[in-house]
Backbone bond lengths (Angstrom), bond angles and torsions (degrees), N, CA, C in turn:
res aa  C-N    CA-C-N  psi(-1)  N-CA   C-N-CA  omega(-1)  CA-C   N-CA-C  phi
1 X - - - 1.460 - - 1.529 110.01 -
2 X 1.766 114.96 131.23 1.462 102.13 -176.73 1.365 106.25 -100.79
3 X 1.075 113.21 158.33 1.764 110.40 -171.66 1.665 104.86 -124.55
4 X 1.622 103.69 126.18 1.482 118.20 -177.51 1.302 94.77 -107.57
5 X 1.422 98.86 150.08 1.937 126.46 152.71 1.125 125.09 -111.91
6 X 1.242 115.44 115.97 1.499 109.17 174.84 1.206 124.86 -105.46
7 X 1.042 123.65 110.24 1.732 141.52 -163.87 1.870 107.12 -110.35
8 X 1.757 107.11 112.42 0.977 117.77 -144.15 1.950 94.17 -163.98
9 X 1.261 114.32 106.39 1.472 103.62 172.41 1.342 121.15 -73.54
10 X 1.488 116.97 10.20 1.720 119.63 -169.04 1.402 86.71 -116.83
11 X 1.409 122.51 111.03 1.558 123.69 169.00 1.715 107.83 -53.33
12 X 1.556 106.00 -53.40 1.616 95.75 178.43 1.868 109.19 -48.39
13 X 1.224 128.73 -74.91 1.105 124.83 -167.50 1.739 114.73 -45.23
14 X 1.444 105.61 -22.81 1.769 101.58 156.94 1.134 140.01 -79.72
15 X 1.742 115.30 -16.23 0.845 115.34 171.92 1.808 113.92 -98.02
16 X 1.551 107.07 -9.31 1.410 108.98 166.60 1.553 113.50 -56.82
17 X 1.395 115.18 -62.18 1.180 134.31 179.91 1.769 126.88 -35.47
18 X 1.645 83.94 -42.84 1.559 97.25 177.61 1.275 136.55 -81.61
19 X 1.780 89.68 -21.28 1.531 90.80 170.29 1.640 121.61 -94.53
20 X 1.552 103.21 -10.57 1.502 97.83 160.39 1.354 116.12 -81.98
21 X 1.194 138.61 -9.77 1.476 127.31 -171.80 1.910 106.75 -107.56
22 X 1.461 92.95 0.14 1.687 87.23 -167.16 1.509 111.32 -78.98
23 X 1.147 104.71 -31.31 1.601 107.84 172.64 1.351 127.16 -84.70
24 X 1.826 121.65 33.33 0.977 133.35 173.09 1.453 115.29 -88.28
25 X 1.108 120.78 116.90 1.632 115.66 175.02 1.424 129.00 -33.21
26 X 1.178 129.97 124.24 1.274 122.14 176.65 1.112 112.95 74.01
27 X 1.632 126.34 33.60 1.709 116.35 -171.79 1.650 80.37 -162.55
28 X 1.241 101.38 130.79 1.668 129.17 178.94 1.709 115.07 -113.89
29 X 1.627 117.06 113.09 1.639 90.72 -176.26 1.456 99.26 -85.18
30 X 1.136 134.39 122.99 0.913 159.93 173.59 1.908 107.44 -49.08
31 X 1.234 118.29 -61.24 1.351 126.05 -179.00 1.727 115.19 -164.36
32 X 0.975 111.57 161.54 1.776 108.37 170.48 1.597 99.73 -130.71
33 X 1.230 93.33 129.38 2.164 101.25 -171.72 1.743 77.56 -122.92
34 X 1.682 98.15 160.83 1.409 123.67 152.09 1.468 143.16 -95.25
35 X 0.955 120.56 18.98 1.273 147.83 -171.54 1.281 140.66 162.82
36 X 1.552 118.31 150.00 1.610 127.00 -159.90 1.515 114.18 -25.77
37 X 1.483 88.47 -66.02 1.271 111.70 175.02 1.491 116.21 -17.39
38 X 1.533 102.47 -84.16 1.508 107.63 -169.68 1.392 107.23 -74.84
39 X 1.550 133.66 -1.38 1.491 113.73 155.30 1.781 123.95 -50.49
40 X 1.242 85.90 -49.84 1.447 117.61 177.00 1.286 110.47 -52.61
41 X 1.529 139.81 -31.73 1.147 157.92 -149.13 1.863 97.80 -105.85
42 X 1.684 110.86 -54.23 0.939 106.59 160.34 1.665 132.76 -53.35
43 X 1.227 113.01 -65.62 1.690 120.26 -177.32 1.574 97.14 -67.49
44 X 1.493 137.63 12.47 1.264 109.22 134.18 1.744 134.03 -78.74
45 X 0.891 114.68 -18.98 1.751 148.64 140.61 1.394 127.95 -29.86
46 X 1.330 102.67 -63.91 1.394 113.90 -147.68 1.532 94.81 -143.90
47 X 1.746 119.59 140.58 1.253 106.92 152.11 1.620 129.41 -97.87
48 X 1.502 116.67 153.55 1.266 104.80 -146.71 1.887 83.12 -118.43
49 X 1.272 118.26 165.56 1.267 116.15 174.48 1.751 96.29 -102.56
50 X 1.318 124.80 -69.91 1.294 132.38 169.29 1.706 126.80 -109.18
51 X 1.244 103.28 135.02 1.704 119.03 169.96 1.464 89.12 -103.15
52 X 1.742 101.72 133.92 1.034 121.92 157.09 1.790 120.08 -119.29
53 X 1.668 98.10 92.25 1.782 128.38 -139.85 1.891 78.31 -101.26
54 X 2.028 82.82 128.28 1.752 98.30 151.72 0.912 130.74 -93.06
55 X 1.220 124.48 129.63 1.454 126.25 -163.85 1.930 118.65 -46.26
56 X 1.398 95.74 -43.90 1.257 103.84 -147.37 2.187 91.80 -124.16
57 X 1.272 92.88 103.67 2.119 105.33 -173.76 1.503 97.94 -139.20
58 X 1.043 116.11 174.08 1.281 135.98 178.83 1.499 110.45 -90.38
59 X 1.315 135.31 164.29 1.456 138.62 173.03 1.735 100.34 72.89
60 X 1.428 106.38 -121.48 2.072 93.68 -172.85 1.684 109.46 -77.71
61 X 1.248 91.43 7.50 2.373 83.11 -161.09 1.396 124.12 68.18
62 X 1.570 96.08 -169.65 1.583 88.86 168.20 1.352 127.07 -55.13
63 X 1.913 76.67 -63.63 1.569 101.45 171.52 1.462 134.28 -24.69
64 X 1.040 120.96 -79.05 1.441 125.95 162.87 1.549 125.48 -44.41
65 X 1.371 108.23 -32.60 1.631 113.46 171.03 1.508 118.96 -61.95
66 X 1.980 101.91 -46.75 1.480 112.33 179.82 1.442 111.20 -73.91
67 X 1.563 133.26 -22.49 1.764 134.72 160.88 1.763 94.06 -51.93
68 X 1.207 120.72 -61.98 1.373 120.26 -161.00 1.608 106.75 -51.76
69 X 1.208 115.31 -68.21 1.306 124.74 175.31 1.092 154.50 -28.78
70 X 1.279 97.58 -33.47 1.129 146.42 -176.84 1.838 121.76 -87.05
71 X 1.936 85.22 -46.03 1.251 89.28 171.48 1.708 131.35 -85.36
72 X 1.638 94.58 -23.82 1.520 98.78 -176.20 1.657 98.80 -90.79
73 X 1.742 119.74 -23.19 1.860 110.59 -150.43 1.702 67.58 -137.42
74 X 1.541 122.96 91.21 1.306 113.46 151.31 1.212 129.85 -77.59
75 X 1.702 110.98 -4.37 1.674 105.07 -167.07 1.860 90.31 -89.02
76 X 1.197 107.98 -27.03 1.658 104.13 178.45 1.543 133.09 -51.95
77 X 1.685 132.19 87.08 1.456 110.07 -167.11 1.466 110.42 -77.91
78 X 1.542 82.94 169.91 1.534 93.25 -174.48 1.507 103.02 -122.36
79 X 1.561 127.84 137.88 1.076 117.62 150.47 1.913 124.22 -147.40
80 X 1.535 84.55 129.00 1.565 104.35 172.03 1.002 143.37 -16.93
81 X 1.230 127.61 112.21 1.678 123.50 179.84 1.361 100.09 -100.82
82 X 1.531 130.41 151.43 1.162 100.18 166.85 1.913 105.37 -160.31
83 X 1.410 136.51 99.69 1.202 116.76 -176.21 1.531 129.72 -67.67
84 X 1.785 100.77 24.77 1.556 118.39 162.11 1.435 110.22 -126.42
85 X 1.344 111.56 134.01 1.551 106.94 -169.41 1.766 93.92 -127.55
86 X 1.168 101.61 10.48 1.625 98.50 170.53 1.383 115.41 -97.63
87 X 1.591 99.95 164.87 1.909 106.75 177.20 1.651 97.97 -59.46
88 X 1.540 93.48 162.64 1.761 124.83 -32.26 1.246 114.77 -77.04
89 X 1.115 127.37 19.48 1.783 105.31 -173.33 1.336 104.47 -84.34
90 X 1.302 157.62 1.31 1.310 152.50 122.22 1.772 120.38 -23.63
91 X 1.175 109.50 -54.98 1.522 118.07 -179.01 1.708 108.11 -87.40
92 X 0.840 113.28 -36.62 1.665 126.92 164.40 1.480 114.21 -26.87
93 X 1.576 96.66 -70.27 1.296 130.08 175.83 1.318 103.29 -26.07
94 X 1.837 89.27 -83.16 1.839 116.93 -147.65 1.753 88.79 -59.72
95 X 1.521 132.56 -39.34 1.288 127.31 -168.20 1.780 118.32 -70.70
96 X 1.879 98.71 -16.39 1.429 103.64 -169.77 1.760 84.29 -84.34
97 X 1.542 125.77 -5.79 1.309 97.69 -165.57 1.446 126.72 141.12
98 X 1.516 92.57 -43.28 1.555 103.39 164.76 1.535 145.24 -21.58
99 X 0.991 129.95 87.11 1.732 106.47 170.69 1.296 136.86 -51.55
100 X 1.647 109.36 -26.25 1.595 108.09 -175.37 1.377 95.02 -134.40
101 X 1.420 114.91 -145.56 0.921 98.27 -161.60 1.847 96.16 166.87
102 X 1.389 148.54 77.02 0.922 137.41 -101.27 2.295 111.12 -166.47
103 X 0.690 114.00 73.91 1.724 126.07 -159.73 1.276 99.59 -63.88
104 X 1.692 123.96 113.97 1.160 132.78 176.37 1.381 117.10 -39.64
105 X 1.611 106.12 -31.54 2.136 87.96 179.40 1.127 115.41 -91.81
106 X 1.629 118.69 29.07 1.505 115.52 168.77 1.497 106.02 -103.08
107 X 1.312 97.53 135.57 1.881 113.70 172.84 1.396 121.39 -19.29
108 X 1.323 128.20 160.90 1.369 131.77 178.03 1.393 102.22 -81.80
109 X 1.111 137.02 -7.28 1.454 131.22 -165.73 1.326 87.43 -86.25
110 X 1.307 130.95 -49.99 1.624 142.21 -158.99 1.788 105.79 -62.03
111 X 1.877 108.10 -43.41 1.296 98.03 -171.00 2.111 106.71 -77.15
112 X 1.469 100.68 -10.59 1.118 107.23 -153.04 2.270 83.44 -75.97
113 X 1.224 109.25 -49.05 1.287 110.96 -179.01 1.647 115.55 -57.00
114 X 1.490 100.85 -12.65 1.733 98.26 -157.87 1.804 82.57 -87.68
115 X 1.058 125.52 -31.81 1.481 147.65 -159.38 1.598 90.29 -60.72
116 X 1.468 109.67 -68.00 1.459 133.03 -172.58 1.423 122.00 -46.14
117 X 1.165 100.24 -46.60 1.400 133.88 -172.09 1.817 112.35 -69.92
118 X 1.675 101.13 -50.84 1.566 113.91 173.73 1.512 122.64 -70.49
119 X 1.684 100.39 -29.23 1.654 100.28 168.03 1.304 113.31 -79.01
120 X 1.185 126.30 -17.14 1.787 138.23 177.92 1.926 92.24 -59.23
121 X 1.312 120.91 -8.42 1.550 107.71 -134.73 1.396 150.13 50.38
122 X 1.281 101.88 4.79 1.872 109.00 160.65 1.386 120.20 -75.87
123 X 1.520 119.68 -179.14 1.397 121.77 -171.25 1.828 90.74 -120.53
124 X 1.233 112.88 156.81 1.524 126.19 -168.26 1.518 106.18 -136.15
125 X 1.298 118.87 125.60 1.419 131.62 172.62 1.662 107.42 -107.75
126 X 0.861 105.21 121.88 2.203 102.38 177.16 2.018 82.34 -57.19
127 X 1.382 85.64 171.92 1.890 95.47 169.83 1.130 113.55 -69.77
128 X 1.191 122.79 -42.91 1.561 134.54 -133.50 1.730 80.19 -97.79
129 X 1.201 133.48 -41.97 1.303 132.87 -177.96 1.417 120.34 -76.57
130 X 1.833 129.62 -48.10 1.315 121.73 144.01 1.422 117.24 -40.38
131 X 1.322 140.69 -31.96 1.432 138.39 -179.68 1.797 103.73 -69.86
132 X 1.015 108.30 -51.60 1.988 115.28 171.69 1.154 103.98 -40.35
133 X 1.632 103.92 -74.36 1.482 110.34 -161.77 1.520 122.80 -43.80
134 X 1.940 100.98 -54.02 1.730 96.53 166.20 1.437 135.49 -58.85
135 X 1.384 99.59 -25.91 1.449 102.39 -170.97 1.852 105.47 -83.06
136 X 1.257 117.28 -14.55 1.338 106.13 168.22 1.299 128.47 -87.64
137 X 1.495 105.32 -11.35 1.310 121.18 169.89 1.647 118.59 -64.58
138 X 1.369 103.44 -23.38 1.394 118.24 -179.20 1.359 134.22 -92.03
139 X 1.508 104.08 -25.43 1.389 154.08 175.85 1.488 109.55 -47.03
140 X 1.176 125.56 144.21 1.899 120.68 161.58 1.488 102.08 45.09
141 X 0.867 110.86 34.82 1.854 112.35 162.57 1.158 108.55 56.16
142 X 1.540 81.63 58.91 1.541 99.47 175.80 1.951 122.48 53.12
143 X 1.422 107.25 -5.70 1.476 105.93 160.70 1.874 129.81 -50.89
144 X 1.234 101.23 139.11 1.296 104.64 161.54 1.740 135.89 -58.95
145 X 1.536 119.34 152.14 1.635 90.73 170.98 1.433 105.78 -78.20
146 X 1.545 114.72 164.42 1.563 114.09 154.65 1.052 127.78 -57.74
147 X 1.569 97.82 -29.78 1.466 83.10 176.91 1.781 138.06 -76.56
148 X 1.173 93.16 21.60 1.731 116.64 -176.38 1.825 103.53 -94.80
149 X 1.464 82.72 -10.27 1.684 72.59 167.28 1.655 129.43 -98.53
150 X 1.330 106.45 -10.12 1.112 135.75 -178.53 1.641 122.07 -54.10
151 X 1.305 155.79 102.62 1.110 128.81 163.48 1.417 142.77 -44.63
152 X 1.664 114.17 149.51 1.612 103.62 -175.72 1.822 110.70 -39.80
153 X 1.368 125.35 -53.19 1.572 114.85 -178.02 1.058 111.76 -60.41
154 X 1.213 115.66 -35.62 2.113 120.44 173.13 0.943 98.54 -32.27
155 X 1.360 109.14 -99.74 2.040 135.81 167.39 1.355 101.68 -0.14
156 X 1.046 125.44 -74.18 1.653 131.38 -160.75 1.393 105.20 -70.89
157 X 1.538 109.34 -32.80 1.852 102.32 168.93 1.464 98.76 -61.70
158 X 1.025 111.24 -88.84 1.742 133.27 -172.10 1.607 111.40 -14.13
159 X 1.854 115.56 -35.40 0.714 105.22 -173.99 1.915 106.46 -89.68
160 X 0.928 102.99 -40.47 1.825 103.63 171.73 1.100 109.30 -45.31
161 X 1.505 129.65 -57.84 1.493 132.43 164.35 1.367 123.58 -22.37
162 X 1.533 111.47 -56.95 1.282 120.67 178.40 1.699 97.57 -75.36
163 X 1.156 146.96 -37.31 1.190 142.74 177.70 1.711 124.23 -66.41
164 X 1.416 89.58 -13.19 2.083 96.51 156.75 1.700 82.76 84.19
165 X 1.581 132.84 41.86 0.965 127.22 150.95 1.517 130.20 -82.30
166 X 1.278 120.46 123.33 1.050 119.12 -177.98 2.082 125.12 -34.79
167 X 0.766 121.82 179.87 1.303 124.78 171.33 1.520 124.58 -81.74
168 X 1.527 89.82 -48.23 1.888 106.35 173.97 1.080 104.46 -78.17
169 X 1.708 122.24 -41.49 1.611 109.13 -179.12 1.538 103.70 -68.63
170 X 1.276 149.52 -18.13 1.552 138.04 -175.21 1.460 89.93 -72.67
171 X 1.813 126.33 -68.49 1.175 112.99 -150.50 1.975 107.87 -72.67
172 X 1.053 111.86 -22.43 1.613 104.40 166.47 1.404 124.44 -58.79
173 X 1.503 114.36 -42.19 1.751 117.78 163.21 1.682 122.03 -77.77
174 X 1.128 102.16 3.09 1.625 106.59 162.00 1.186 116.61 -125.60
175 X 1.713 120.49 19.29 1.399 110.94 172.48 1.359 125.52 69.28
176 X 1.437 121.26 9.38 1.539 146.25 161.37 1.222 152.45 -90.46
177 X 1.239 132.87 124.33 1.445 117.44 175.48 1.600 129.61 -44.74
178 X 1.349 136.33 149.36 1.121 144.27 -164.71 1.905 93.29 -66.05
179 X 1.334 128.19 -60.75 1.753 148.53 148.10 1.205 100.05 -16.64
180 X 1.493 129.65 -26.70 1.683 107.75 -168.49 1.294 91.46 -111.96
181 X 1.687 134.36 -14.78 1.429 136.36 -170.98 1.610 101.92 -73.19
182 X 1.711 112.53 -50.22 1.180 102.56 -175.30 1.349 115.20 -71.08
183 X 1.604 118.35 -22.93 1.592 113.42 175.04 1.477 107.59 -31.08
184 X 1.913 112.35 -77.65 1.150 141.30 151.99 1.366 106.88 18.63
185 X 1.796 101.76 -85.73 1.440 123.56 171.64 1.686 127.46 -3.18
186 X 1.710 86.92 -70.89 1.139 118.05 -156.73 1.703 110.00 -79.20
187 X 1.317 103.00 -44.80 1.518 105.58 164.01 1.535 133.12 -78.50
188 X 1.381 95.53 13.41 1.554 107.55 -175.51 1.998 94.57 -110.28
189 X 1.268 106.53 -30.88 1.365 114.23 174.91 1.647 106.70 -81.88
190 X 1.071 112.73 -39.61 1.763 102.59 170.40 1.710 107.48 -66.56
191 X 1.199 132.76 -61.08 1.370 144.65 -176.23 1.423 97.38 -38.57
192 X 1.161 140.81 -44.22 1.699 143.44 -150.82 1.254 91.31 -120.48
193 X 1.315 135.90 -6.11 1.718 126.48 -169.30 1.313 107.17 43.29
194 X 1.475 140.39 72.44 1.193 152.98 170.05 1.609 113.52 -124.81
195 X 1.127 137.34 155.75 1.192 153.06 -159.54 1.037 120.71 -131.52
196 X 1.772 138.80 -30.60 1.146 145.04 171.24 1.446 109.73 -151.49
197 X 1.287 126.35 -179.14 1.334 150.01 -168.23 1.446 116.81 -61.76
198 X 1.597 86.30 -54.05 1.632 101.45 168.56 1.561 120.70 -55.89
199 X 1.291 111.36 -54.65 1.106 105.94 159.53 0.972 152.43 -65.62
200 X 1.615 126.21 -12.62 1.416 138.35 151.28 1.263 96.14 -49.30
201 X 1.242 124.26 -75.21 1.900 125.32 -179.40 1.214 118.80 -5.44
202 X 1.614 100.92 -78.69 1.284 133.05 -167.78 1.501 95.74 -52.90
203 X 1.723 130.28 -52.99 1.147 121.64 176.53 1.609 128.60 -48.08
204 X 2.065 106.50 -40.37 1.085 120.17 -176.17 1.330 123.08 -60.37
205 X 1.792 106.50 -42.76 1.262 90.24 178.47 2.206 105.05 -98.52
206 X 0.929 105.61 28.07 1.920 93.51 162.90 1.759 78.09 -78.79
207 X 1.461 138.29 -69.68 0.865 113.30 -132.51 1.976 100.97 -104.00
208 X 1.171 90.50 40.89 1.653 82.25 163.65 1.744 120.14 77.07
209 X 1.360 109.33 -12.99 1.631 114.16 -176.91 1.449 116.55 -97.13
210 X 1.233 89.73 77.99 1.932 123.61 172.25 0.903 113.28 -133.10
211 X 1.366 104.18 139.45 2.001 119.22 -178.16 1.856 120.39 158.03
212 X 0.882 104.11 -138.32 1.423 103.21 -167.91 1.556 110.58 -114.75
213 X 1.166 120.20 127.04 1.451 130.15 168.81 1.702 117.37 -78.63
């Protein structure tokens, strides 16, 4: 029996998830947690065959959960949920570790194959997300976004920022001082050569990095 986790800060979307995948042969959901954290908390416990990790949570994120995971429980895959299927959190992902890789507005049939596919030991792209990935590769003359230069906590600032999150509310959902948010800030505005808020925006969406924190 293989045993999944689904790690998901929206209880509905965990309990959506679980009841389509529970009646899969040979696959046990094991538990549904809300954050990195307590995935992590679990697979010290328990071994897990698959995390099915949201990209985008409060405290480490996906991101940081799937580096962890990866590093201490490598036989464990991980694959991505994500209601952003644009760069970079696609390549982010697959580099923190990921096996799949998987965009919440694609069908249950799709996560059910990405599932199939990762216990086979292959890696799984939804369509709609292999279609992103190449086409940005091709994109701006062939340039990268900046925002690929960014670190996973960068990213997750940058993106609250652009989401008109307060300052105290960023460093309270990452477990931080208000002093370490603007650090953050500031090196996310040097890294992108930006100057204000607005302009992070304006940068975020030329290149597509909008969505949900």
């Amino acid at each position: 029996m293989r045993k999944i986790l689904i790690v998901d800060d929206h209880t509905v979307v965990c309990e959506g998830i679980k009841r389509v995948i529970e009646d899969i042969e040979g696959v046990d959901v094991w538990a549904t947690v809300h954050s990195g954290e307590e995935a992590l908390d679990i697979l010290r416990k328990e071994r897990i065959d698959i995390v099915l990790m949201d990209v985008h949570m409060p405290g480490i994120g996906g991101l940081g959960a799937t580096r962890e995971i990866k590093r201490l429980y490598p036989e464990t895959k991980v694959i991505a949920l994500s209601a952003n299927d644009d760069a970079p959190y696609p390549s982010k992902m697959m580099e923190a570790g990921a096996s799949g890789y998987v965009a919440k507005g694609s069908d249950m049939p799709e996560l059910l194959e990405a599932i199939d596919t990762v216990l086979k030991g292959q890696q799984y792209l939804s369509r709609v997300v292999a279609q992103k990935v190449a086409l940005s590769r091709t994109m701006k003359n062939g340039a990268e976004s900046p925002f690929d230069e960014l670190s996973d906590r960068e990213l997750q600032v940058a993106q609250m920022i652009v989401d008109c999150v307060k300052t105290k509310v960023i460093a309270d959902r990452l477990h931080v001082s208000d002093k370490t948010v603007s650090t953050f800030r500031k090196r996310i505005f040097t890294k992108l050569d930006v100057e204000s808020d607005v302009e992070l925006a304006r940068l975020a969406m030329r290149y597509n990095v909008l969505g949900l924190v």
